[in-house]
Every structure is written in structure tokens, then in C-alpha cells.
N, C-alpha and C positions, 0 to 999 in steps of 0.2 A: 217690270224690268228694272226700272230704279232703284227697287228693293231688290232685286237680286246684287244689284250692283254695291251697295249697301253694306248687305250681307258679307256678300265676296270681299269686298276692301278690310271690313271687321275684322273678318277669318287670316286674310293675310296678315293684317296690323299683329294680331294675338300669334301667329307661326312667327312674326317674326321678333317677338318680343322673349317667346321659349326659346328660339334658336341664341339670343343673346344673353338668354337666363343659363342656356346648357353650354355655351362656350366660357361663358363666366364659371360655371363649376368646374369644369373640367381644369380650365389653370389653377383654382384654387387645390382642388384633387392634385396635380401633377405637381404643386409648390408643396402642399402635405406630403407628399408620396416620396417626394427631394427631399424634404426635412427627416421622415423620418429613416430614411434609408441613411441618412449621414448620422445620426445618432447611433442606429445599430452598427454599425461601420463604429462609430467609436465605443460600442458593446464588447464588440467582437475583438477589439483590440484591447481591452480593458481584461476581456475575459482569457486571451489567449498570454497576456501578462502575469493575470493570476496563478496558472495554468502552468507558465513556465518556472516564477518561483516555487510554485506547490513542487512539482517537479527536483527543482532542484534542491529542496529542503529533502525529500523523498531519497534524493541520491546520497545526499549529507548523511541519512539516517542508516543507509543502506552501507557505504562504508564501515561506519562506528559499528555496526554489527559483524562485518566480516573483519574485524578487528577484533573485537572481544568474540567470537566465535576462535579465531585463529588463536588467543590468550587461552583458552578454556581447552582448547585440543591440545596446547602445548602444555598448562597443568596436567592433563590427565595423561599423557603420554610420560611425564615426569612419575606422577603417582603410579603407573602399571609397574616403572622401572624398580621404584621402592619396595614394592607389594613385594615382586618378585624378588627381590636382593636378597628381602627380609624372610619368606618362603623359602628362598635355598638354603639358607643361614641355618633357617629350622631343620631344614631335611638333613642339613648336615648334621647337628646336633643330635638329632633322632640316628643316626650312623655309628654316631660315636658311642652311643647310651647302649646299643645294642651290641656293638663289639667290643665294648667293655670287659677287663681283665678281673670287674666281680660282677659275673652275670651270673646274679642266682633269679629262680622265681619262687622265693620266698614272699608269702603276704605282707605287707606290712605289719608289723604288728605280735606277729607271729612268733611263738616260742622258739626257738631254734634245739630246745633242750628235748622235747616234746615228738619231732620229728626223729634222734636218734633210738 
């Protein structure tokens, strides 16, 4: 019986030296757990910073293209007007050449002595 008793005292001594070994890890666990949740917390702010200037360099960029987009449609709206000026200019020349008061179609070159 003594030895049970022995025994018994042991077993409780040792439960309760785990029970103070597992409440000791546990704070240690939940001060880790605090520490690093306040580091991601300054991650997440660091990252959402990054984030916002990428961002707004992004819109910087996005600008300056619809900028020179907006330059490059208004060259080529200028250049159609040229094309075309220049085209009708022809057409008219081509009018003139055709109603011409010496419309012959003699070859170039061509005898004129030859044909009488």
C-alpha cells in the first residue's frame, strides 16, 4: 500500500510538472503567435504601399499613352487630309490633260508624216 502510495504521489508530481511545462508553451506559442501576426500586419502594409505606388506609376504610364495615342491619331488624320488634297489635285490634272484642246493619240515618237 505504501507503494502505491509512492507511486500515486510520483505520477501526480510528474502530471503536474507537464501541466506547467504545457501552460509555459502555450504563452510562449501565443507571444510567437502575437509577434508574428504584428510583423505580417506590417507585411501587408508595406506590401499594400508597394502596390499603391506600382499602381499609380501604372496610371502615370497609362496617360502618357493616351496622349501620344491621341498625337498619332491626330498626325494621321492630318496625313489622310494631305493624301486626299494631293489625289484630287491629281484627278483634276488628269481632267485637264484629257480635255485638252491638242488631244491627239499619236505615240510618242511617232512620225506624224508617216500616218498621212
Amino acid at each position: 500500500m505504501m507503494r502505491e502510495a509512492s507511486e500515486s504521489g510520483a505520477l501526480d508530481a510528474a502530471i503536474q510538472r507537464l501541466d506547467r511545462a504545457l501552460g509555459q508553451l502555450e504563452r510562449q506559442v501565443t507571444a510567437l503567435a502575437a509577434q508574428a501576426s504584428a510583423a505580417n500586419g506590417g507585411l501587408f502594409d508595406q506590401d499594400r504601399s508597394n502596390l499603391a505606388a506600382e499602381l499609380d506609376a501604372a496610371r502615370g504610364r497609362e496617360r502618357a499613352l493616351e496622349a501620344a495615342g491621341a498625337q498619332a491619331s491626330e498626325a494621321l488624320g492630318q496625313a489622310i487630309v494631305e493624301i486626299r488634297s494631293v489625289l484630287s489635285a491629281g484627278d483634276e490634272l488628269d481632267e485637264i490633260d484629257v480635255e485638252g484642246p491638242d488631244d491627239n493619240d499619236d505615240e510618242i515618237g511617232a512620225d506624224p508624216e508617216e500616218e498621212a
